[in-house]
PDB file of N, CA, C and O in Angstrom:
ATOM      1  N   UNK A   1      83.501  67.894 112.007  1.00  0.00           N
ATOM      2  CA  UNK A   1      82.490  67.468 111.054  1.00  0.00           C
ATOM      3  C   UNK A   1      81.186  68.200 111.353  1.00  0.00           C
ATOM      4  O   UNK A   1      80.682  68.375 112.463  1.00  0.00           O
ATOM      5  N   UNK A   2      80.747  68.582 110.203  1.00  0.00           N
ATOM      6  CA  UNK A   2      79.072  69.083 110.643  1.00  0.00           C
ATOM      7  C   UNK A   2      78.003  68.709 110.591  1.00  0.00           C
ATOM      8  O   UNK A   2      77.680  68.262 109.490  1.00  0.00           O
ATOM      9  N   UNK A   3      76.958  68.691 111.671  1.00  0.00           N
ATOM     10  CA  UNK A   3      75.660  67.890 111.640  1.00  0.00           C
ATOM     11  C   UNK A   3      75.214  67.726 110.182  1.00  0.00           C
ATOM     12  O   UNK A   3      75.851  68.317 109.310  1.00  0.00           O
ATOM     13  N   UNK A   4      74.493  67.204 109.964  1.00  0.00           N
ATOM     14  CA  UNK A   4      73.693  67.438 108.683  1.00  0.00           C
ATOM     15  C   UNK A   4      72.541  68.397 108.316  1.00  0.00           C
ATOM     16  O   UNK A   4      72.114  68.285 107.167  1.00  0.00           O
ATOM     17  N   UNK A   5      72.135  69.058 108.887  1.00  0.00           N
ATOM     18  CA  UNK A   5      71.717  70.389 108.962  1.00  0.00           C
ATOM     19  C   UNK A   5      72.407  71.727 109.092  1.00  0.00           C
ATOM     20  O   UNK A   5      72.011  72.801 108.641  1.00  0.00           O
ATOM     21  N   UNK A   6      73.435  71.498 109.740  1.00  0.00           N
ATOM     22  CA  UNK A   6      74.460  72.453 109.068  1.00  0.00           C
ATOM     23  C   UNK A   6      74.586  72.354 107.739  1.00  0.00           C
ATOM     24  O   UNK A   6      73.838  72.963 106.974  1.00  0.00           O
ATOM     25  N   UNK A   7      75.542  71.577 107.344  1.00  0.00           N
ATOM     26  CA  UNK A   7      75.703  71.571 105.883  1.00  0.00           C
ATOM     27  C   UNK A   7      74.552  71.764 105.390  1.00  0.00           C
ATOM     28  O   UNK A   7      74.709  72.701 104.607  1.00  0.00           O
ATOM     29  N   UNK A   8      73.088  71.329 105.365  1.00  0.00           N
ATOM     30  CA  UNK A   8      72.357  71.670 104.323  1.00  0.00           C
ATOM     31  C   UNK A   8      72.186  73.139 104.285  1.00  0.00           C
ATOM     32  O   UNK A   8      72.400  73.900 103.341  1.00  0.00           O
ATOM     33  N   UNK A   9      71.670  73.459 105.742  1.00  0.00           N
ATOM     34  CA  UNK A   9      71.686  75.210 105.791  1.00  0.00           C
ATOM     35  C   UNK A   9      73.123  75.629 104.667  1.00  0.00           C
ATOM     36  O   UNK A   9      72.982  76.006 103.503  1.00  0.00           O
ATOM     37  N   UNK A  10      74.122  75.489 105.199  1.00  0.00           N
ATOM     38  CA  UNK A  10      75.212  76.489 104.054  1.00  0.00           C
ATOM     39  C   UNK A  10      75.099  76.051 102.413  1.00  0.00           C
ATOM     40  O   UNK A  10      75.418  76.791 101.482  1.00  0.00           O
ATOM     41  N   UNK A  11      74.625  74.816 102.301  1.00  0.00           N
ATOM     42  CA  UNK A  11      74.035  74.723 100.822  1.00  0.00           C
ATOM     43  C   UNK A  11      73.119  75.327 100.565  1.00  0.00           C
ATOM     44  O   UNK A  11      73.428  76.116  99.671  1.00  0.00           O
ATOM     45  N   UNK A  12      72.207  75.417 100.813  1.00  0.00           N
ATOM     46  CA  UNK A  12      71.344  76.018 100.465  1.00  0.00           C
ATOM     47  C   UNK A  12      71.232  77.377 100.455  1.00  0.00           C
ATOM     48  O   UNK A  12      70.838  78.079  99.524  1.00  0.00           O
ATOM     49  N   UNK A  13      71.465  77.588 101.141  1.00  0.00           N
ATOM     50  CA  UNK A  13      72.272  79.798 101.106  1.00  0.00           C
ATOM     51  C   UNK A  13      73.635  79.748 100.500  1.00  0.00           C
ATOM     52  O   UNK A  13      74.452  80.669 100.513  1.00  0.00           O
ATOM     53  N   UNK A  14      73.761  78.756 100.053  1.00  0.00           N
ATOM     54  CA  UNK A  14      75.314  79.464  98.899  1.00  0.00           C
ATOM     55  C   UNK A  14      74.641  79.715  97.953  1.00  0.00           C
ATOM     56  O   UNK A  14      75.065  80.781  97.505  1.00  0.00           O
ATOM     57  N   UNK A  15      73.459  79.203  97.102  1.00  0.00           N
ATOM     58  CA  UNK A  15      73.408  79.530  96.113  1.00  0.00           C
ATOM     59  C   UNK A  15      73.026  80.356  96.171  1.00  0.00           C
ATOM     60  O   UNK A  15      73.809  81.000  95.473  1.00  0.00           O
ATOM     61  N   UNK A  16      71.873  81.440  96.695  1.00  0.00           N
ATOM     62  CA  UNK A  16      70.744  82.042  96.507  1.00  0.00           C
ATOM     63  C   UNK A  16      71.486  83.481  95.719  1.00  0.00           C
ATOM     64  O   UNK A  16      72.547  84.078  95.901  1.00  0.00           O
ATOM     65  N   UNK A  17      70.245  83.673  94.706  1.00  0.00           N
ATOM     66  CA  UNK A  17      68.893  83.551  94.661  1.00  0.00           C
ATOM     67  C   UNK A  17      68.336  82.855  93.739  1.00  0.00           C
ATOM     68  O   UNK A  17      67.292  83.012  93.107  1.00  0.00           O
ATOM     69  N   UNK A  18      69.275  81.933  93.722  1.00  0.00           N
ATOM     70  CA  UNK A  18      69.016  80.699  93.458  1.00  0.00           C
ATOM     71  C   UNK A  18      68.211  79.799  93.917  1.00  0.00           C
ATOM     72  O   UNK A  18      68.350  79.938  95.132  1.00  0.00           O
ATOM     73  N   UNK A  19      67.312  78.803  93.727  1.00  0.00           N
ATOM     74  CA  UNK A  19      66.754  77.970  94.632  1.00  0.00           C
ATOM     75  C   UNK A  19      67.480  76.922  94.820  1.00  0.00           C
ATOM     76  O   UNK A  19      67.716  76.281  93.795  1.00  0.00           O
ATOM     77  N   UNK A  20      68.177  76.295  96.365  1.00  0.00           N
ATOM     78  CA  UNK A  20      68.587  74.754  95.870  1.00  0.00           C
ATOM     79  C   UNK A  20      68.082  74.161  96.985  1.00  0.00           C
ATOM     80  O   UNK A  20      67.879  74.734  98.056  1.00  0.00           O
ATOM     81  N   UNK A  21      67.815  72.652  96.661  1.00  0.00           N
ATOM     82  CA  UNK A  21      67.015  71.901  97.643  1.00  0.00           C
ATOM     83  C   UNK A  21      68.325  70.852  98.419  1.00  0.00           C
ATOM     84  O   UNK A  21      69.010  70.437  97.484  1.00  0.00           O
ATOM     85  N   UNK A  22      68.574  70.607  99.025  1.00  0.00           N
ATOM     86  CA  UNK A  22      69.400  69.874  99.729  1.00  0.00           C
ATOM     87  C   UNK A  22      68.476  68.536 101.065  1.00  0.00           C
ATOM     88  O   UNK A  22      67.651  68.536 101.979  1.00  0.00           O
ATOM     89  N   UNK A  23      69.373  67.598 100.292  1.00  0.00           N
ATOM     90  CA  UNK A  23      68.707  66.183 100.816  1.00  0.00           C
ATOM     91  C   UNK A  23      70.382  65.176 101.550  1.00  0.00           C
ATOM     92  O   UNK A  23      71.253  64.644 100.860  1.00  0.00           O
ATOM     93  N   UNK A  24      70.332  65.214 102.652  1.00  0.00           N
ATOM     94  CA  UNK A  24      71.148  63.959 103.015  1.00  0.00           C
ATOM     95  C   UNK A  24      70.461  63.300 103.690  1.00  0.00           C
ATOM     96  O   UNK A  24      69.609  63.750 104.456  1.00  0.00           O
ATOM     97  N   UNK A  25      70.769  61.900 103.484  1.00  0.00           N
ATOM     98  CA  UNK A  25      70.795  60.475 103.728  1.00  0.00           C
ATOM     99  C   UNK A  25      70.558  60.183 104.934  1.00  0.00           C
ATOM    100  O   UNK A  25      70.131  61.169 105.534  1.00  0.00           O
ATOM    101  N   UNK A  26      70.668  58.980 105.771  1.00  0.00           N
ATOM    102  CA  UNK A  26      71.300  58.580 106.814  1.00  0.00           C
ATOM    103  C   UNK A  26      72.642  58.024 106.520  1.00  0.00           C
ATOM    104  O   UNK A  26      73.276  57.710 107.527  1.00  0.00           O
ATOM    105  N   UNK A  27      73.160  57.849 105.508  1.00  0.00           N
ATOM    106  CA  UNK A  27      74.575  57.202 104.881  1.00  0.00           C
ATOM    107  C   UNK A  27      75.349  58.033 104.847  1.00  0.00           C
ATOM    108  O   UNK A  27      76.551  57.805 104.714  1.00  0.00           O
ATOM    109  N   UNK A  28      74.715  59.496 104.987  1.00  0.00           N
ATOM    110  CA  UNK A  28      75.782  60.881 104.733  1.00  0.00           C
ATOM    111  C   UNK A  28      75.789  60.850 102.865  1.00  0.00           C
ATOM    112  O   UNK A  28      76.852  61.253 102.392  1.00  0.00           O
ATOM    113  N   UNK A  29      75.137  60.587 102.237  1.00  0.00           N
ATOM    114  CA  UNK A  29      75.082  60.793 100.841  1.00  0.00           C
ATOM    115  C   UNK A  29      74.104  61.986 100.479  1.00  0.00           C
ATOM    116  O   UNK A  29      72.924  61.802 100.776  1.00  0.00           O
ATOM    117  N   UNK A  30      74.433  63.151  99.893  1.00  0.00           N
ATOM    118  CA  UNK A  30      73.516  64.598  99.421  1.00  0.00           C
ATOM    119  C   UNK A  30      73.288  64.112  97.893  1.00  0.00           C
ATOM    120  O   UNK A  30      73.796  63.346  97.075  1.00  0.00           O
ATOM    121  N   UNK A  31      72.168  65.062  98.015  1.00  0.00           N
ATOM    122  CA  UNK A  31      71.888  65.022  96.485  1.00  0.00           C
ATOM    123  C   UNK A  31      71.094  66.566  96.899  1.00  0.00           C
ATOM    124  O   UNK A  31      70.477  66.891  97.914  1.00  0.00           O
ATOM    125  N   UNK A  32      71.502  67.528  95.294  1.00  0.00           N
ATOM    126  CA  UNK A  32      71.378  68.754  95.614  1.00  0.00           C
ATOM    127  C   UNK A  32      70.582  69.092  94.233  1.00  0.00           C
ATOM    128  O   UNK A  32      70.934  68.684  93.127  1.00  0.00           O
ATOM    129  N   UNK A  33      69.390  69.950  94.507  1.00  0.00           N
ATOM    130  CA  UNK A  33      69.465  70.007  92.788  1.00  0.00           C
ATOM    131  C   UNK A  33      68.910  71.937  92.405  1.00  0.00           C
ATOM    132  O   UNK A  33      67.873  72.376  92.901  1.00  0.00           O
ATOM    133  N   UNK A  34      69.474  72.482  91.834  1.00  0.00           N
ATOM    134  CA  UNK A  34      69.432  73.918  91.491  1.00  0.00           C
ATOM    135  C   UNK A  34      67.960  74.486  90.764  1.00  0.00           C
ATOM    136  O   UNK A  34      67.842  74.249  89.561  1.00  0.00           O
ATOM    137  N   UNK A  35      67.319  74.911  91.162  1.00  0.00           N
ATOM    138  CA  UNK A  35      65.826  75.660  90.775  1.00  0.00           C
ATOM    139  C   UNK A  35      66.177  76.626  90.399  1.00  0.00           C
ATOM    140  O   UNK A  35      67.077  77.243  90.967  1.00  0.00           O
ATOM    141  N   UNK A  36      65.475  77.130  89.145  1.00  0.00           N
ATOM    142  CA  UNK A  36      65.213  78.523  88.648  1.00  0.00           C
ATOM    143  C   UNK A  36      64.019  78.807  89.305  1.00  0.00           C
ATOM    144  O   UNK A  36      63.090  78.006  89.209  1.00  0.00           O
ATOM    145  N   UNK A  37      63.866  80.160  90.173  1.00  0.00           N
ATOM    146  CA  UNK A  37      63.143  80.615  91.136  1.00  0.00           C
ATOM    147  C   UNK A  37      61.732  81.092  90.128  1.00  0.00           C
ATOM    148  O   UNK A  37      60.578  81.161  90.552  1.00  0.00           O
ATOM    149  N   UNK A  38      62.044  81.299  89.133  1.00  0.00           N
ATOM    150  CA  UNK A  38      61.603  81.919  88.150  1.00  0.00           C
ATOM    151  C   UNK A  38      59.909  80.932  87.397  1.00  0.00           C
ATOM    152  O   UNK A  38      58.702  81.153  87.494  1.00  0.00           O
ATOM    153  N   UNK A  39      60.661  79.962  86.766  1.00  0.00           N
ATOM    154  CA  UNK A  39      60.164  78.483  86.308  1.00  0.00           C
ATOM    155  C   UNK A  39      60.115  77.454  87.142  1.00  0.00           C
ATOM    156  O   UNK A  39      59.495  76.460  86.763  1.00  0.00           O
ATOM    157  N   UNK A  40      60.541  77.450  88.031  1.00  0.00           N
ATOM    158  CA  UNK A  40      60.461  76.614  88.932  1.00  0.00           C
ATOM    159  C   UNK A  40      60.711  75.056  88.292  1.00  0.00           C
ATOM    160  O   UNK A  40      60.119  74.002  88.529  1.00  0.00           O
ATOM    161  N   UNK A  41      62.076  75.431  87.193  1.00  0.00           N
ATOM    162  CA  UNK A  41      62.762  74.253  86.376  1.00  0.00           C
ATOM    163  C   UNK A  41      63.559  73.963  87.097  1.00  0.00           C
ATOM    164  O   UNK A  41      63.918  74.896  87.816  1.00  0.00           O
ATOM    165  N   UNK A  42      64.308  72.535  87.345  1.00  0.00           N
ATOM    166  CA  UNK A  42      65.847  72.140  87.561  1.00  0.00           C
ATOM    167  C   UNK A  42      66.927  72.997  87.006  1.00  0.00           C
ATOM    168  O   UNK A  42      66.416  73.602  86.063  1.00  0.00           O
ATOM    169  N   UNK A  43      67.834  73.248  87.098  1.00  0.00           N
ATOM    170  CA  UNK A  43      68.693  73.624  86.130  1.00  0.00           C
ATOM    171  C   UNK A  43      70.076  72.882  86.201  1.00  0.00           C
ATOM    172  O   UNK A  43      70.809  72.791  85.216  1.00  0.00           O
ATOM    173  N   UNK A  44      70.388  72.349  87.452  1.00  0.00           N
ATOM    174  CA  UNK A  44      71.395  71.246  87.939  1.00  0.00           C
ATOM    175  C   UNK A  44      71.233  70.297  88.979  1.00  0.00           C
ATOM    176  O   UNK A  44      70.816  70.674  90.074  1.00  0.00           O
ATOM    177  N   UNK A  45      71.464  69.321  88.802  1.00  0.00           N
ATOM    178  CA  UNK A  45      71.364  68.317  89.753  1.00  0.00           C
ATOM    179  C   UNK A  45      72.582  67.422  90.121  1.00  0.00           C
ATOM    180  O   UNK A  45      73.034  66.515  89.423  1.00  0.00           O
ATOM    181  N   UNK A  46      73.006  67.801  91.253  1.00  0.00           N
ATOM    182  CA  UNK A  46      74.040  66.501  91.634  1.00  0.00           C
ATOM    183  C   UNK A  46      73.835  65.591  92.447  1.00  0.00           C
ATOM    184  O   UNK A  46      73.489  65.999  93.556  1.00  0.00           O
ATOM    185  N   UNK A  47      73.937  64.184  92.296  1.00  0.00           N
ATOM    186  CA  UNK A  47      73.263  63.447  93.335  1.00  0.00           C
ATOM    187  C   UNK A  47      74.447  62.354  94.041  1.00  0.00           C
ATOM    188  O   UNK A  47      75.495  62.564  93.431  1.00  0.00           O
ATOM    189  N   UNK A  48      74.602  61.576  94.798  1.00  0.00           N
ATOM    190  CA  UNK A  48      75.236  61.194  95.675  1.00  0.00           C
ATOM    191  C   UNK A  48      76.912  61.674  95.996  1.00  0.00           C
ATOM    192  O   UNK A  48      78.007  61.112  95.954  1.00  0.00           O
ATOM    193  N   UNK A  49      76.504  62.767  96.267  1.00  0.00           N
ATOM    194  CA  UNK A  49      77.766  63.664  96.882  1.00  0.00           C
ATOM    195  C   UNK A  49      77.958  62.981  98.466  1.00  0.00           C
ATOM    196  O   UNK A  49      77.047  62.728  99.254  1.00  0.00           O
ATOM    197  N   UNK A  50      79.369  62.779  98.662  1.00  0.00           N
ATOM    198  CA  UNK A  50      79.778  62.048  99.986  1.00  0.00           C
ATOM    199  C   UNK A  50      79.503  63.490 101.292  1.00  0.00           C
ATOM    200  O   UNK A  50      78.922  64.465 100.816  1.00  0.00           O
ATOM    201  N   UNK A  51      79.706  63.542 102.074  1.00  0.00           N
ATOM    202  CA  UNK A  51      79.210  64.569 102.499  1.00  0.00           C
ATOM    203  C   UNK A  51      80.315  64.334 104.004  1.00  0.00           C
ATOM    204  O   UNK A  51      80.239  65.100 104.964  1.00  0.00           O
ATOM    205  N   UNK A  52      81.532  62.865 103.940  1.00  0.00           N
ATOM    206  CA  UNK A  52      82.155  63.038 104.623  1.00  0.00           C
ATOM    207  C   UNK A  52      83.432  64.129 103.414  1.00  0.00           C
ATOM    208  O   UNK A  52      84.283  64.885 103.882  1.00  0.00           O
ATOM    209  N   UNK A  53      83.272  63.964 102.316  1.00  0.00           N
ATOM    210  CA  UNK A  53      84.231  64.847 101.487  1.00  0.00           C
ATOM    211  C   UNK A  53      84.499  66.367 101.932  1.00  0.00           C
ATOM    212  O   UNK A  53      85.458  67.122 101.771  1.00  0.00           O
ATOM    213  N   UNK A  54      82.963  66.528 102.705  1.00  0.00           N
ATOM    214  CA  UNK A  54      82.895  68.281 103.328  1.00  0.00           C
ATOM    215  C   UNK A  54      82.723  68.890 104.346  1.00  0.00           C
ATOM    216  O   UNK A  54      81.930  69.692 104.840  1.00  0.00           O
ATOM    217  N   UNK A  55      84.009  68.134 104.677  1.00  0.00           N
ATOM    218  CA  UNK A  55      84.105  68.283 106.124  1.00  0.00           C
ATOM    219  C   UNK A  55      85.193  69.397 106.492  1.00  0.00           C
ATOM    220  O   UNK A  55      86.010  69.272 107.404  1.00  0.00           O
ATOM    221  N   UNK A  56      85.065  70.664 105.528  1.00  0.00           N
ATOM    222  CA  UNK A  56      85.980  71.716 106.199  1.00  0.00           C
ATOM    223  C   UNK A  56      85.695  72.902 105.288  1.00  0.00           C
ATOM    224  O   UNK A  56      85.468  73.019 104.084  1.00  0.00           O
ATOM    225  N   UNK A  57      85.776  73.584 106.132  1.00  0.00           N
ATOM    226  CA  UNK A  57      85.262  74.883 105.325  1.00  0.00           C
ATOM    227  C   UNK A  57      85.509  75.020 103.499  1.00  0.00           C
ATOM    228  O   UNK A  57      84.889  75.112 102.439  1.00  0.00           O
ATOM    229  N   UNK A  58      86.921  74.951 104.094  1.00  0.00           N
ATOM    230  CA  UNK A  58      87.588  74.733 102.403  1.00  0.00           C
ATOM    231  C   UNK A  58      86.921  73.515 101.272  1.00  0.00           C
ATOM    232  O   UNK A  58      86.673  73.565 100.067  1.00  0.00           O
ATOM    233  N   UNK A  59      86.843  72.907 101.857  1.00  0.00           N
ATOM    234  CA  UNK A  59      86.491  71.481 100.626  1.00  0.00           C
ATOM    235  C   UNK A  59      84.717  71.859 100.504  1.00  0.00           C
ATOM    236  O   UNK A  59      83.998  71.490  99.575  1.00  0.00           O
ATOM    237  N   UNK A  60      84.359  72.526 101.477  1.00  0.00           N
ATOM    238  CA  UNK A  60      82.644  72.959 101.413  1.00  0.00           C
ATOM    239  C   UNK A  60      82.699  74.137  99.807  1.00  0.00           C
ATOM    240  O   UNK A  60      82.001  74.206  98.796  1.00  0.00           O
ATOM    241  N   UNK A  61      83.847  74.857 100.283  1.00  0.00           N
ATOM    242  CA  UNK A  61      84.167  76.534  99.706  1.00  0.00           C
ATOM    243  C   UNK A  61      84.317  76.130  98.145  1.00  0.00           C
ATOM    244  O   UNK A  61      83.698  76.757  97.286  1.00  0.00           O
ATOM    245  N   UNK A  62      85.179  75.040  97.821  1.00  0.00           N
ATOM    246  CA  UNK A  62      85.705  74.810  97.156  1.00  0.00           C
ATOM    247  C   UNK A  62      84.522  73.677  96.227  1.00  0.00           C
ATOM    248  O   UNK A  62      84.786  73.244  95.105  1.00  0.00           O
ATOM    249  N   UNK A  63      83.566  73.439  96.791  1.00  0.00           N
ATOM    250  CA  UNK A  63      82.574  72.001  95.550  1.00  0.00           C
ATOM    251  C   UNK A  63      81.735  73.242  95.459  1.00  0.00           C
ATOM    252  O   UNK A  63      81.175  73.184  94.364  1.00  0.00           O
ATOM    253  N   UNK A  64      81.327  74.513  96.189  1.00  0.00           N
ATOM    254  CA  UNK A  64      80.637  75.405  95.754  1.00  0.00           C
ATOM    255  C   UNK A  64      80.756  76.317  94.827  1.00  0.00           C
ATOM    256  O   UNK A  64      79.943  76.947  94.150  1.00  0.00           O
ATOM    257  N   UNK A  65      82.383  76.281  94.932  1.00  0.00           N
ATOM    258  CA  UNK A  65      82.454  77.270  93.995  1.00  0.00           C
ATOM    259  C   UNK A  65      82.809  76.306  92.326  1.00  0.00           C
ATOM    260  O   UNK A  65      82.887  76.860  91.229  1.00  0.00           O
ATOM    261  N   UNK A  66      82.959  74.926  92.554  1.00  0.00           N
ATOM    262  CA  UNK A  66      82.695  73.839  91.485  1.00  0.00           C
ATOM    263  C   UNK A  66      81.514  74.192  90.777  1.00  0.00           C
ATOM    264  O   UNK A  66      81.609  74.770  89.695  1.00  0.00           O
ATOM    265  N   UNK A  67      80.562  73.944  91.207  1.00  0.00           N
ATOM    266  CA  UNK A  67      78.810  74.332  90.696  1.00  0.00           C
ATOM    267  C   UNK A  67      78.302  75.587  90.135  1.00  0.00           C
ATOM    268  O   UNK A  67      77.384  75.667  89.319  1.00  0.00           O
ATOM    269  N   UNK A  68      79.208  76.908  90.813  1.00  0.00           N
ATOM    270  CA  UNK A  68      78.975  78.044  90.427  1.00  0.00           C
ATOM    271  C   UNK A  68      79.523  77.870  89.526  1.00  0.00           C
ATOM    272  O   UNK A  68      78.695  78.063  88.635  1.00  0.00           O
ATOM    273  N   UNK A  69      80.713  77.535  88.954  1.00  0.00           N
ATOM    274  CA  UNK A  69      81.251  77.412  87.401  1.00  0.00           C
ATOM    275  C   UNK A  69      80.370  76.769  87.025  1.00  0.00           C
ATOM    276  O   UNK A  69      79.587  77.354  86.276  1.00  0.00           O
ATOM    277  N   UNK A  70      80.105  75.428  87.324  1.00  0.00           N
ATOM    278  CA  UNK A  70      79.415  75.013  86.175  1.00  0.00           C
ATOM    279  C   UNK A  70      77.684  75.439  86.127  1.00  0.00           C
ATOM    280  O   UNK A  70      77.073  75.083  85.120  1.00  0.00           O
ATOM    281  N   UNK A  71      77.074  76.044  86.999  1.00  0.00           N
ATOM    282  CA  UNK A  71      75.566  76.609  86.920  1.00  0.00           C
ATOM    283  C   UNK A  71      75.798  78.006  85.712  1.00  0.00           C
ATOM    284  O   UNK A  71      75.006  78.450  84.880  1.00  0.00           O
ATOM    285  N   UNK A  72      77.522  78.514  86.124  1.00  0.00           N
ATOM    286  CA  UNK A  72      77.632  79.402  85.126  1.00  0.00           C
ATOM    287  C   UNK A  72      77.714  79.388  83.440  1.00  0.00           C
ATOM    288  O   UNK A  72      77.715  80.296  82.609  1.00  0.00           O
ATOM    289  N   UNK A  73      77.767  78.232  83.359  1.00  0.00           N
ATOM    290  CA  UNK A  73      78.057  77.847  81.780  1.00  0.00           C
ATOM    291  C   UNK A  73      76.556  77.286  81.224  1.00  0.00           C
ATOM    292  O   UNK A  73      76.270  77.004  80.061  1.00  0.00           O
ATOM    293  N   UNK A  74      75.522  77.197  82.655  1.00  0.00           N
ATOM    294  CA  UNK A  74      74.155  76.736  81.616  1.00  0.00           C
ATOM    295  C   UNK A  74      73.308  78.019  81.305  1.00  0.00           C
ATOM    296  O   UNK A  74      73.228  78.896  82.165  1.00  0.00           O
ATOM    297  N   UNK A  75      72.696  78.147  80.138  1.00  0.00           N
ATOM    298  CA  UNK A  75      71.797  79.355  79.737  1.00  0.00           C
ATOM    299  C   UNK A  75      70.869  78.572  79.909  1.00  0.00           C
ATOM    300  O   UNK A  75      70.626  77.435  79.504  1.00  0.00           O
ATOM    301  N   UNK A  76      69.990  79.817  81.028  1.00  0.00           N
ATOM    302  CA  UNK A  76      68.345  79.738  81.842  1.00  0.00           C
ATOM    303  C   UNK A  76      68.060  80.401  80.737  1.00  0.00           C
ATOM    304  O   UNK A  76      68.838  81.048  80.037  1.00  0.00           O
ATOM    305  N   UNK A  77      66.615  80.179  80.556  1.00  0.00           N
ATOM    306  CA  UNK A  77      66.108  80.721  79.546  1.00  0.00           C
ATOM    307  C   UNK A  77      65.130  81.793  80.274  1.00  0.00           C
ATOM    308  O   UNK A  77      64.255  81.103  80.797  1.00  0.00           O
ATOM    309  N   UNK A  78      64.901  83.015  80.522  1.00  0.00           N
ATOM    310  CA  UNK A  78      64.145  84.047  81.019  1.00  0.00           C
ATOM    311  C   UNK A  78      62.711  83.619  80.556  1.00  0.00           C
ATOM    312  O   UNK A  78      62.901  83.377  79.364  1.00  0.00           O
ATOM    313  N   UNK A  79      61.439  83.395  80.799  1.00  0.00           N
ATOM    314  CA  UNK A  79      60.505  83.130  80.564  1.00  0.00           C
ATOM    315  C   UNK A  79      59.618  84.880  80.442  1.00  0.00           C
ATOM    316  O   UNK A  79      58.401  84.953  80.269  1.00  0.00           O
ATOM    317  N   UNK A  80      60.465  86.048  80.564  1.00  0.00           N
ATOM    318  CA  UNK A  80      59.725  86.886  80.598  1.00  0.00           C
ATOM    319  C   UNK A  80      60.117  87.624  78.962  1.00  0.00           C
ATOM    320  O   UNK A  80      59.416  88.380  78.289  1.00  0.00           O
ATOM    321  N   UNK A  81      61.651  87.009  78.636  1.00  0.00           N
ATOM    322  CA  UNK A  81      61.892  87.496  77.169  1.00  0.00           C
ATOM    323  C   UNK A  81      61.616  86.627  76.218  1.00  0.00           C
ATOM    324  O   UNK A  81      61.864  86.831  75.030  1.00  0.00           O
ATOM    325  N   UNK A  82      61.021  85.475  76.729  1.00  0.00           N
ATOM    326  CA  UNK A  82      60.569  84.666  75.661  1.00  0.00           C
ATOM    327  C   UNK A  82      59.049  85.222  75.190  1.00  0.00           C
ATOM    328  O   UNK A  82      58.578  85.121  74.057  1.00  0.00           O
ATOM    329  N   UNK A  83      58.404  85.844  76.379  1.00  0.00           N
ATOM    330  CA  UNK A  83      57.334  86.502  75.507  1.00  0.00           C
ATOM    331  C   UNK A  83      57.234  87.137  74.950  1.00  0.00           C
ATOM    332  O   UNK A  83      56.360  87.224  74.087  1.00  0.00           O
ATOM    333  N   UNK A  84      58.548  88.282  75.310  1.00  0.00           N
ATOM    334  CA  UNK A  84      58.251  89.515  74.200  1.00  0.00           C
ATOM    335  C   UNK A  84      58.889  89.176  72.815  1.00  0.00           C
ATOM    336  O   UNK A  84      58.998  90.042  71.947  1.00  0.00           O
ATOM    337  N   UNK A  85      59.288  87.944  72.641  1.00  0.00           N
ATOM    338  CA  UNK A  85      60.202  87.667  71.316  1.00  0.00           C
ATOM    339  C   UNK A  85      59.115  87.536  70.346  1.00  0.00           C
ATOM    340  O   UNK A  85      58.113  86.899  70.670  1.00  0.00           O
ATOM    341  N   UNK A  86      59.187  87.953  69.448  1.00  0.00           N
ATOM    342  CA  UNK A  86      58.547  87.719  67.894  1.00  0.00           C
ATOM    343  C   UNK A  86      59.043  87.567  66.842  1.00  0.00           C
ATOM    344  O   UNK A  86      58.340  87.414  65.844  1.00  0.00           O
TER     345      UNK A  86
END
């Protein structure tokens, strides 16, 4: 099992360059939520993730690459082509 600073460290560098903030508990409950580095908007938030669920490389490998699908299906909106739009 990994401290809880482990796990947050590898959350938080899976996403990048992405921003994600990573919060556990004393209960072992995470709540994670995805920043556009950009806007400094949310763009996903998951909150009471068990955090005995990730307790192996694989099941870590595997809710990360969960989020990357689904961070992949939301459209960020570029705040630098919204200006040049007319």
């Amino acid at each position: 099992m990994l401290s809880p600073l482990e796990l947050r460290y590898i959350m938080e560098n899976a996403f990048l360059p992405t921003v994600c903030k990573c919060e556990i508990d004393t209960a072992g409950m995470m709540n994670l939520k995805l920043i556009n580095a950009r806007t400094n908007e949310a763009i996903l938030e998951e909150r009471n993730i068990r955090t005995a669920d990730l307790s192996s490389a694989r099941e870590i490998a595997t809710f990360v690459a969960e989020l990357k699908n689904r961070l992949s299906t939301i459209t960020v909106v570029n705040p630098e082509r919204r200006r040049h739009r007319r």
